[in-house]
MARPADREN-301574 format. One record per residue: x, y, z of N, C-alpha, C in turn; residue in one letter. Coordinates in steps of 0.1 Angstrom, whole numbers, padded with zeros to 4 digits, always signed. Each point is the difference from the previous one (the first is absolute). Last residue first. Example, Ala and Ser with C-alpha at 12.3 -4.5 7.8 and 13.67 -1.06 7.14 Angstrom:
2
+0128-0022+0071+0009+0011+0000-0008+0011+0008S +0003-0057-0001-0009+0012+0000+0009+0012+0000A 
//
This chain:
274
+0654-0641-0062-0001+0011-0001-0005+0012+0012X -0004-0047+0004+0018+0000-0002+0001+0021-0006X -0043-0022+0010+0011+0005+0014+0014-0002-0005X -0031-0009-0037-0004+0011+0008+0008+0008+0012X +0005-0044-0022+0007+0013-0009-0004+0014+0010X -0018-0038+0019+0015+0002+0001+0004+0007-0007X -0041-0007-0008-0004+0002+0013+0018+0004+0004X -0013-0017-0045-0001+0013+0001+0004+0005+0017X +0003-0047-0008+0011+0007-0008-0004+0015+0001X -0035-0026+0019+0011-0004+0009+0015+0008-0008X -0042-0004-0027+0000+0012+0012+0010+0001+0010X +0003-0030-0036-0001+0011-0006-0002+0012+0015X -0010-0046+0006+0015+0001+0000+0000+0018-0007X -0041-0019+0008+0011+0008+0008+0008+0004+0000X -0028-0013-0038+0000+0014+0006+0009+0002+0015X -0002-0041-0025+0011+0013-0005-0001+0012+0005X -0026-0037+0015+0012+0003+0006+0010+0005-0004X -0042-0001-0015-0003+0006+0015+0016-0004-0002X -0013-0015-0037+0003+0017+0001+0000+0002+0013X -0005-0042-0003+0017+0000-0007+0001+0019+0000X -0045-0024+0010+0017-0006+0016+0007+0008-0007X -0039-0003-0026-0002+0010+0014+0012-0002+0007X +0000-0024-0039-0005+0013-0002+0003+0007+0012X -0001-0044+0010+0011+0002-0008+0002+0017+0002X -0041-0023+0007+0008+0004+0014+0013+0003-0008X -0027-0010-0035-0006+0014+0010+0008+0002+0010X +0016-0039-0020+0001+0006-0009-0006+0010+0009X -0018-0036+0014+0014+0008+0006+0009+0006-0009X -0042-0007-0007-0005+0004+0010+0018-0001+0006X -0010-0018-0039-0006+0014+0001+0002+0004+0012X +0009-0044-0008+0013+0007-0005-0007+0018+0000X -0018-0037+0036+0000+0004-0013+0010+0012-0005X -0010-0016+0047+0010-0007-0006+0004+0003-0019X -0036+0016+0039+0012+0007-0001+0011-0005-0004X -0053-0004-0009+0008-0006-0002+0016+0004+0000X -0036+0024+0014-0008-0009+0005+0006-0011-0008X +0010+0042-0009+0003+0001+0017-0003-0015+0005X -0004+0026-0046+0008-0009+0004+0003-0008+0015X -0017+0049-0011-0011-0014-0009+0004-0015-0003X +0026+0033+0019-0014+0005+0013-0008-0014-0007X +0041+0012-0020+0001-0008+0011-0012-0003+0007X -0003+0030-0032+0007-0017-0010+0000-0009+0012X -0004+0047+0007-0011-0007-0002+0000-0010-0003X +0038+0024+0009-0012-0008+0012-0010-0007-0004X +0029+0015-0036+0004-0011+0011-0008+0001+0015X -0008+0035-0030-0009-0013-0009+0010-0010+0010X +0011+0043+0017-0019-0005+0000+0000-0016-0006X +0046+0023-0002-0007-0007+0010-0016-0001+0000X +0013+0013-0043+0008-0012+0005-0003-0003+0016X -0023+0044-0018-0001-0013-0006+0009-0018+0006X +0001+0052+0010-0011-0011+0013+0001-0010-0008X +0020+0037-0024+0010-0005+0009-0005-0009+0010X -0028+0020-0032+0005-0007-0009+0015-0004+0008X -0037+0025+0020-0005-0003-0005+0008-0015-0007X +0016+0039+0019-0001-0005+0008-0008-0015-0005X +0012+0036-0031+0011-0005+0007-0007-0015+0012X -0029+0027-0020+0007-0010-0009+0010-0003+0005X -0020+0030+0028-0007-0008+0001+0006-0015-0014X +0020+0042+0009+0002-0006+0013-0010-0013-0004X +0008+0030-0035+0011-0004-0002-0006-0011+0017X -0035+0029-0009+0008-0010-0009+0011-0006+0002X -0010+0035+0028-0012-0009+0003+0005-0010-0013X +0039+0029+0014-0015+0002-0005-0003-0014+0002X +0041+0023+0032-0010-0010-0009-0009-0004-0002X +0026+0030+0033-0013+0010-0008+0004-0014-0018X +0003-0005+0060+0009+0001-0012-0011+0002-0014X -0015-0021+0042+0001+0012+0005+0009+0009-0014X -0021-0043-0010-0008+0012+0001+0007+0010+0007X +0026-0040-0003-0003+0004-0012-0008+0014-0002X +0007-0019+0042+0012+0001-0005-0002+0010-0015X -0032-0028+0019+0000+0012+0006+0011+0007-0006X -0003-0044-0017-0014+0010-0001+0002+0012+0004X +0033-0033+0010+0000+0009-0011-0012+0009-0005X +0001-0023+0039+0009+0010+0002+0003+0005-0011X -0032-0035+0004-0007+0014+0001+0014+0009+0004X +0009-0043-0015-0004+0005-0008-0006+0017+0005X +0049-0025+0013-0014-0002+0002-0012+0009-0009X +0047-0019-0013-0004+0011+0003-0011+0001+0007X +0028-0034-0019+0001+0002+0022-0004+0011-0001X +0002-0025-0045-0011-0002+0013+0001+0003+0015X +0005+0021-0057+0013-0001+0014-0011-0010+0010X -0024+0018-0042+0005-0012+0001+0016-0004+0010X -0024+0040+0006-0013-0012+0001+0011-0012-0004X +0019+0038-0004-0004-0002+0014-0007-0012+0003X +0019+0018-0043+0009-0008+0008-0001-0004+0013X -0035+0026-0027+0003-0014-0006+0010-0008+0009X -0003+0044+0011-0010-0007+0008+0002-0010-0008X +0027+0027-0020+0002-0001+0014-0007-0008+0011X -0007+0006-0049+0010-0005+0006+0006-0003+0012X -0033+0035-0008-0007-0016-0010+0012-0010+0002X +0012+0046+0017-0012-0006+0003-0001-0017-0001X +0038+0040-0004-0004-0011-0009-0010-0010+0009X +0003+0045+0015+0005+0003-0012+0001-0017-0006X -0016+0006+0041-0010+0007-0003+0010+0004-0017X +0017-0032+0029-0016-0003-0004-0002+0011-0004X +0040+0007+0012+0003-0013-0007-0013-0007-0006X +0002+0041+0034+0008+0003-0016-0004-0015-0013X -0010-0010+0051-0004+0010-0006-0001+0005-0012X +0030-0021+0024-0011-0017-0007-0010+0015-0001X +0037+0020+0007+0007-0008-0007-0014-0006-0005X +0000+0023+0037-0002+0013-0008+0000-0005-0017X +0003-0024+0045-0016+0001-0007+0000+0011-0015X +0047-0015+0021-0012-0010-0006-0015+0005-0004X +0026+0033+0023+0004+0001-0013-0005-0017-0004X -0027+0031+0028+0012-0006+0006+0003-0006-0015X -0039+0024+0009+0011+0010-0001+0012-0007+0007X -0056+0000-0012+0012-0008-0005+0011+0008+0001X -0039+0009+0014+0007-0007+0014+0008-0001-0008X -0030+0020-0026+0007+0011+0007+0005-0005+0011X -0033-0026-0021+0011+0001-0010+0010+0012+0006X -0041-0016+0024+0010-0010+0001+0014+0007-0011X -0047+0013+0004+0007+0006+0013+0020-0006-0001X -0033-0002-0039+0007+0016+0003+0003+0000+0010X -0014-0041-0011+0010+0002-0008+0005+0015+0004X -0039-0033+0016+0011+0009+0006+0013+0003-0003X -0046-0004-0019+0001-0001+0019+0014+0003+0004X -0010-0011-0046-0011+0009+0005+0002+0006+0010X +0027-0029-0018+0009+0006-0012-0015+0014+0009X -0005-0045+0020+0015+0011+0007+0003+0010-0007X -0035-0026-0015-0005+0003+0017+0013+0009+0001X +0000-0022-0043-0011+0010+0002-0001+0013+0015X +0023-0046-0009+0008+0010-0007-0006+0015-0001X -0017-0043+0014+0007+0007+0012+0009+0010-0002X -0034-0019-0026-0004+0008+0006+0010+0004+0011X +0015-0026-0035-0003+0015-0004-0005+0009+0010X +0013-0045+0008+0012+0010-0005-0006+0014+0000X -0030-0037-0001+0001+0005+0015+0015+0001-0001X -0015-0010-0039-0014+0009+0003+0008+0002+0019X +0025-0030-0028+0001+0015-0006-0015+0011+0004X +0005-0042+0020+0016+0003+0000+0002+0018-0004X -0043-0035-0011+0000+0009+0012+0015+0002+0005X -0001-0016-0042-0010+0010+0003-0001+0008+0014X +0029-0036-0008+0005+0014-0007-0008+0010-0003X -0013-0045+0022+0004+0004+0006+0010+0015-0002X -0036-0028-0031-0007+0012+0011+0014+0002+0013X +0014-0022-0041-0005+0013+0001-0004+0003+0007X +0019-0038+0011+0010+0010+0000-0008+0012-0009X -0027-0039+0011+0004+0007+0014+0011+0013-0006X -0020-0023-0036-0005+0007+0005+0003+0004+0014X +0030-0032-0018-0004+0013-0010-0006+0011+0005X +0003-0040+0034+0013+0007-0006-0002+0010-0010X -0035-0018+0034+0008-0005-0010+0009+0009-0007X -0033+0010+0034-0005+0000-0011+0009-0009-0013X +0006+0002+0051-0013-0001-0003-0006+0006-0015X +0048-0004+0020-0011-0012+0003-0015+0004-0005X +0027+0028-0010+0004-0013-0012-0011-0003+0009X +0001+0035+0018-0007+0004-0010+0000-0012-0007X +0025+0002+0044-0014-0005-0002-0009+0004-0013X +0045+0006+0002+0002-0013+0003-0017+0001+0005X +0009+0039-0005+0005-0002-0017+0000-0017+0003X -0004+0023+0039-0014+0007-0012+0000-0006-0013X +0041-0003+0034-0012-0009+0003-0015+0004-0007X +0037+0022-0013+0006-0014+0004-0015-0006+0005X +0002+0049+0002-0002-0005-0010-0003-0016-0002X -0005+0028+0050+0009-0004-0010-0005-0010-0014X -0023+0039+0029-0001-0017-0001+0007+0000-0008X -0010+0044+0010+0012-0007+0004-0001-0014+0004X -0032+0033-0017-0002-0002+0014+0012-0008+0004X -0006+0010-0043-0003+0009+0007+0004+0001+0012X -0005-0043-0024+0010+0009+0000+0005+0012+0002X -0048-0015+0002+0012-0007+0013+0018+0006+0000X -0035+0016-0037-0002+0002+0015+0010-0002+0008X +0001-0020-0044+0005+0011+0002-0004+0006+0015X -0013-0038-0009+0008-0004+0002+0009+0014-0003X -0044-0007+0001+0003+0000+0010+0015-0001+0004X -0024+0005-0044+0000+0012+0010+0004-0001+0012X +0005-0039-0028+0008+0011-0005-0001+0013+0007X -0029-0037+0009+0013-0003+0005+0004+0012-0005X -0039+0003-0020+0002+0001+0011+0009+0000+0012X -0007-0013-0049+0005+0017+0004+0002+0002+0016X -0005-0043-0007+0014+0001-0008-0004+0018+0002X -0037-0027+0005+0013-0006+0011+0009+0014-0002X -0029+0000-0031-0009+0007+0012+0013-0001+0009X +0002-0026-0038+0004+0015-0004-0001+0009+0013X -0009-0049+0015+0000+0000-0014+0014+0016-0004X -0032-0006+0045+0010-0013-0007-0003+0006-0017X -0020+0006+0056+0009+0007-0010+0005-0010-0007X -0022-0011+0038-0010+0008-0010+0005+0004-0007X +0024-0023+0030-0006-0010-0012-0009+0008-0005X +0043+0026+0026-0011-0009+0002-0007-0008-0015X +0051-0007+0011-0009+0009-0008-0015+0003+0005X +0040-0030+0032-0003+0001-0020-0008+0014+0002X +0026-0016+0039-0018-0007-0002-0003+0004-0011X +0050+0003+0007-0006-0012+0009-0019+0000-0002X +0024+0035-0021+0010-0006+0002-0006-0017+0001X -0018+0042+0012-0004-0007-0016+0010-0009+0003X +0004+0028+0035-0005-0017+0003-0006-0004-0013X +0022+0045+0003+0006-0011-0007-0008-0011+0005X -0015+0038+0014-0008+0000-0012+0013-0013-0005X -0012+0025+0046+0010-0010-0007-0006-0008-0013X -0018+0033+0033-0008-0007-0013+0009-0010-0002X +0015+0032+0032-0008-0006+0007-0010-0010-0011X +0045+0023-0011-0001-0009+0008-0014-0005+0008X -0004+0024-0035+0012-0008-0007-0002-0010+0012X -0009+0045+0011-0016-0011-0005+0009-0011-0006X +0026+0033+0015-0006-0008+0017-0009-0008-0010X +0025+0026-0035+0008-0011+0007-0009-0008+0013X -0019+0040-0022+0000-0015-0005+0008-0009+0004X -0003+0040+0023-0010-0008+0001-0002-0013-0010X +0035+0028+0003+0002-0007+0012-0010-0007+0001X +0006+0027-0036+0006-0012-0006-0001-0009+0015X -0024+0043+0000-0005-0009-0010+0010-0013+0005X +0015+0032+0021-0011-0003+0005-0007-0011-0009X +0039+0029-0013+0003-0016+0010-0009-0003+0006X -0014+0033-0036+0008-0013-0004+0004-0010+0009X -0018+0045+0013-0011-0011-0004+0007-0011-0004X +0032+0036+0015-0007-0009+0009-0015-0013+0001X +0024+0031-0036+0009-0013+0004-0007-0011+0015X -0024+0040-0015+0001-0011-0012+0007-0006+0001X +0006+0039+0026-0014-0011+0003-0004-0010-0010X +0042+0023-0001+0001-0012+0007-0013-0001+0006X +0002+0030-0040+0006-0011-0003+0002-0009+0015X -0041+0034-0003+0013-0001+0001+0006-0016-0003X -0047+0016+0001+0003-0008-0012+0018+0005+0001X -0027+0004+0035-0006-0008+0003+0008-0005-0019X +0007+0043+0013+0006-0008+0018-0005-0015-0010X -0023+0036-0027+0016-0006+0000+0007-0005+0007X -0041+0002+0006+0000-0005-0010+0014+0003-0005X -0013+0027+0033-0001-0015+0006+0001-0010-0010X +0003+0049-0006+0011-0006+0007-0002-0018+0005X -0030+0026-0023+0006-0004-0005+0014-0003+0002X -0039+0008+0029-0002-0010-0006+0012-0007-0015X +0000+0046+0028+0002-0013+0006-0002-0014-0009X -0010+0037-0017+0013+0001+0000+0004-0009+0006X -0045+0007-0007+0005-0002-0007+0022-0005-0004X -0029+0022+0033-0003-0017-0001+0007-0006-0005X +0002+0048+0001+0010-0007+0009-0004-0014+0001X -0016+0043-0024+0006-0009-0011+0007-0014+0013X -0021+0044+0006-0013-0007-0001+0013-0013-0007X +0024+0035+0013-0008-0005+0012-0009-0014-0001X +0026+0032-0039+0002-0014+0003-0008-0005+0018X -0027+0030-0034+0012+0002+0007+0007-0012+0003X -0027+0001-0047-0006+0000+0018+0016+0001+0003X +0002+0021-0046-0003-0015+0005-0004+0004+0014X -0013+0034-0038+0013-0003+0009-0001-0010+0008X -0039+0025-0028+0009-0012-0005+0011-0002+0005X -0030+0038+0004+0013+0002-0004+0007-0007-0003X -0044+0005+0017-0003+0003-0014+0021-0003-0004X -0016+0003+0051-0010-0012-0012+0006-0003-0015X +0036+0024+0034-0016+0005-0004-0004-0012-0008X +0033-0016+0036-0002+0007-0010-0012+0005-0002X +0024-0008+0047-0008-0008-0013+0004+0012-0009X +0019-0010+0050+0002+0008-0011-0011-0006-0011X -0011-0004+0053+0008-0006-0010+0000+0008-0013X -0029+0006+0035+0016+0011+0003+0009-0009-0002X -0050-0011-0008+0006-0002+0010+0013+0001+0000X -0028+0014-0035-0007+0002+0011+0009-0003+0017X +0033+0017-0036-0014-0006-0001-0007+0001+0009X +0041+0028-0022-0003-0007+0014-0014-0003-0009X +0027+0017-0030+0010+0002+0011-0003-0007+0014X -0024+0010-0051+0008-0012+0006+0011-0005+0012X -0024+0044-0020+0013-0002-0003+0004-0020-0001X -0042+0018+0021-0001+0007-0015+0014-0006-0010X +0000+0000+0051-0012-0010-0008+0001-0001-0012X +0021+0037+0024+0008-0009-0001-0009-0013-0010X -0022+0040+0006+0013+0004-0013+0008-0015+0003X -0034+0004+0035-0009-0003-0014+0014+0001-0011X +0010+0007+0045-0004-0009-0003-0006-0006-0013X +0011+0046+0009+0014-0009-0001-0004-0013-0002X -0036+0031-0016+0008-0001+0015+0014-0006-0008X -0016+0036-0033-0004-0013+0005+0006-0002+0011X -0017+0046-0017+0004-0006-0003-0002-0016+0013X -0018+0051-0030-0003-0008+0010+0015-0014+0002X +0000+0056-0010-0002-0014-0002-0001-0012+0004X -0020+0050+0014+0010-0003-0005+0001-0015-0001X -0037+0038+0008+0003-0008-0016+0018-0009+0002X -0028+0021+0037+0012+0016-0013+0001-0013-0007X -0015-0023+0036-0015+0009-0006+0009+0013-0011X +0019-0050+0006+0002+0011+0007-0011+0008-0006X +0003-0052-0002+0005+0012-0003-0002+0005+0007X -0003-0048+0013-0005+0013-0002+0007+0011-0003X +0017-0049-0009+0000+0009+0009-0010+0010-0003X -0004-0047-0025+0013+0015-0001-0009+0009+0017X +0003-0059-0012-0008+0012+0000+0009+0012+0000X 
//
């Protein structure tokens, strides 16, 4: 509102309160606003949920809250491993509602899972024969090989590749580092078919280091071959352990395991000699 003039005609003018309003200088409640008409964003006051809430979405997508889902996950699959013990296939077969193509995808999902969950290969690949026979046990066992590589290749390249790649700072990791992430497909080929590598160490291994999704999965893929198809041979053999197949498979499986020591036992010394 304007002030009462003056009875000599003199000019009218504005309070202080009304000139400040006018300006955008105070609101109703002696917060700064804008005039209606002037299109200037809300003050930041009105913006602090929002602020919060995006502080909490970053806390929650930081790289070691994602490292922290990863040892959560893998801890839980490892306790269900041990409370399912999914090897008594082993000893009470397949259930009997499954059988045929049905068997066979089925094994294959579980058999990536478990490996997940750090059920050693060796015995997945010696119950794929027993229970499907040697051809078909050794594809559904490179199936599920290369389906629970990838998811575990997934989980760490997701979860916890940004916490993890900024530890590398000791000159080995800086070496098996460099060595996968520039010749990849070779590098993991030599992993799979090495046998004292364990598999989820190359898994993780693999994901923390910036090797593509190709090169990790053919690699892995076409280095499971030889050991897979000798368990399987053995797995499907098991029930004549005198046949020339079935020691032939133990052959397979004895002569790389003991190159791979001796080979580890010679690095292990070159090592401390340096």
């Amino acid at each position: 509102m304007f002030d009462a003039t003056t009875r000599s005609g003199g000019t009218a003018t504005a309070s202080p309160r009304a000139t400040a309003t006018e300006h955008g200088v105070a609101g109703p409640t002696g917060v700064p606003a804008p005039p209606p008409s002037s299109g200037a964003p809300a003050p930041a006051a009105f913006a602090g949920p929002t602020g919060l809430a995006a502080r909490c979405v970053r806390a929650l997508l930081s790289p070691w809250s994602r490292l922290s889902l990863l040892l959560v996950l893998l801890a839980a699959a490892g306790t269900s491993v041990l409370l399912f013990q999914p090897q008594r296939l082993l000893t009470h077969g397949w259930p009997p509602q499954l059988g045929g193509a049905a068997a066979a995808v089925a094994f294959a999902v579980a058999y990536g899972l478990c490996t997940v969950a750090f059920l050693p290969r060796p015995l997945l690949n010696l119950a794929a024969g027993a229970l499907f026979g040697s051809q078909v046990g050794l594809a559904t066992a490179l199936a599920g090989t290369v389906l629970g590589a990838g998811v575990a290749f997934g989980l760490g390249r997701v979860l916890g590749q940004d916490a993890l790649r900024p530890l590398l700072r000791g000159r080995l990791l800086k070496a098996a580092d460099g060595q996968l992430s520039r010749h990849g497909f070779r590098s993991m080929l030599a992993a799979r078919l090495f046998p004292g590598v364990p598999f989820w160490a190359a898994n993780y291994c693999a994901a923390v280091s910036r090797m593509g999704w190709p090169a990790f999965l053919l690699a892995t893929a076409l280095g499971s071959v030889p050991n897979t198809a000798a368990y399987a041979v053995a797995g499907a053999r098991a029930a004549a352990p005198t046949s020339p197949a079935f020691l032939i498979a133990m052959a397979c499986i004895a002569v790389p395991a003991l190159a791979g020591a001796v080979v580890a036992w010679r690095k292990r010394h070159h090592l401390r000699a340096r």
